[in-house]
C-alpha angles and dihedrals in degrees: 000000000000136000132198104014116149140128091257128085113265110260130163105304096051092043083052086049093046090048089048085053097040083054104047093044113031114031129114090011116127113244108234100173141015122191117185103206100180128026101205094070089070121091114202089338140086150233087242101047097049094055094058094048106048110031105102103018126097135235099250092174152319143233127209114207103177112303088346117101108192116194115205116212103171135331101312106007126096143164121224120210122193119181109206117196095305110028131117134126151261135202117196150141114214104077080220087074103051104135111254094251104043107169100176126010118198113192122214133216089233086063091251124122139219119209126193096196120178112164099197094053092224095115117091131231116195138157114239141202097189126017083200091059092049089049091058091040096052087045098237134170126208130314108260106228080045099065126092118217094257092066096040082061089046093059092052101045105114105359118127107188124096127302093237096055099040084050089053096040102117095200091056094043120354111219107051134099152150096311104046099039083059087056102042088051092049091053091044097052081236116150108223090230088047105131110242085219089067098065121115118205092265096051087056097048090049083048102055088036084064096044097061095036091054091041090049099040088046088054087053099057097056081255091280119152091209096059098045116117117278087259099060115105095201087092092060100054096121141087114298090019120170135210113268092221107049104350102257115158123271118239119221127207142149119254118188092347082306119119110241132184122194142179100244084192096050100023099070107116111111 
């Protein structure tokens, strides 16, 4: 089977999905093969290198931090997965199976197989000596199911630019991007131009409230946009999209490049 695959880019809840399913299917397995089947998914590595560091390890446990999987093999040694805007994985048996854009196939000493498959070639692949040094080098903030409310109010002390980029800014929380900023701010009644400066105590704390209730819901329902509760708007992102709650019609525009829908009846709050 397959994980993951939608027609969204991968954010938080479907790395945490892929990490959940990482973690039920392909741990404590040894490695007995690993094929790179296309270089440009690596980022400062090599074919050659993974495969002698890998082949004949296991996978022990992995870490999320935002859209980031890392994969720990043994005490400094990790692997980082990056997901692009098409990547998930699957894990099979029957070669038939293998997904169409494998990337990277590990195979494993029980005859199944783990593919890291990513058709558009834009997610990253790298070996790692220290998860910590790759967050800093990445510039990411914190991951955004990890902060406390005290420091949600902390990053948006002072700024002045709009809610939807400060909540995709990587550097301020890691996880979260165009899709589900669209859904925390519809939950919210948050308009995606509102000014961050704007907001009183209570709007922040309801917020952040809504961020971790849509990441976590999302998380619970595999990250599937067919299975999301009845009031989400995600699944509505399309042409001709309608309000979850009374069937107004979405507004799309485009916030910092990034195409945005929003309710105009339930998105008021500037």
């Amino acid at each position: 089977m397959k994980i993951g695959e939608n027609k969204f880019m991968p954010e938080l809840p479907d790395v945490e999905v892929f990490k959940r399913y990482l973690d039920s299917t392909s741990l404590h397995k040894t490695i007995k093969k690993v094929e790179v089947k296309d270089k440009k998914i690596l980022e400062k590595t090599t074919a050659k290198k993974i495969k002698s560091k890998i082949e004949g390890k296991k996978f022990n446990d992995s870490k999320r931090h935002g859209k980031y999987l890392f994969i720990n093999l043994e005490k400094k040694l990790s692997l980082m997965l990056h997901f692009g805007m098409t990547g998930f994985l699957k894990y099979f048996k029957n070669m038939d199976d293998e997904s169409g854009h494998s990337r990277i196939l590990f195979t494993f000493d029980n005859g199944y197989y783990l593919s890291y498959d990513c058709q558009r070639l834009l997610g990253k692949v790298r070996l790692i000596e220290n998860i910590s040094d790759i967050i800093k080098e990445k510039n990411l903030g914190p991951d955004a199911l990890s902060i406390d409310i005290h420091f949600f109010k902390d990053i948006f002390e002072n700024k002045r630019g709009g809610i939807k980029s400060a909540l995709m800014n990587q550097k301020n929380i890691a996880g979260i991007g165009n899709i589900y900023s669209d859904e925390i701010l519809f939950q919210t009644g948050i308009h995606p131009k509102a000014k961050v400066n704007n907001f009183d105590e209570i709007l922040i704390k309801e917020l952040y409230t809504k961020m971790k209730n849509v990441l976590n819901t999302a998380i619970e329902k595999n990250a599937n946009p067919d299975n999301f509760p009845k009031n989400f708007v995600i699944p509505q992102r399309k042409k001709d999209g309608k309000c979850p709650i009374d069937g107004v019609a979405l507004k799309k525009i485009r916030v910092n490049g990034r195409e945005t829908y929003f309710c105009p009846k339930h998105q008021e709050k500037l």
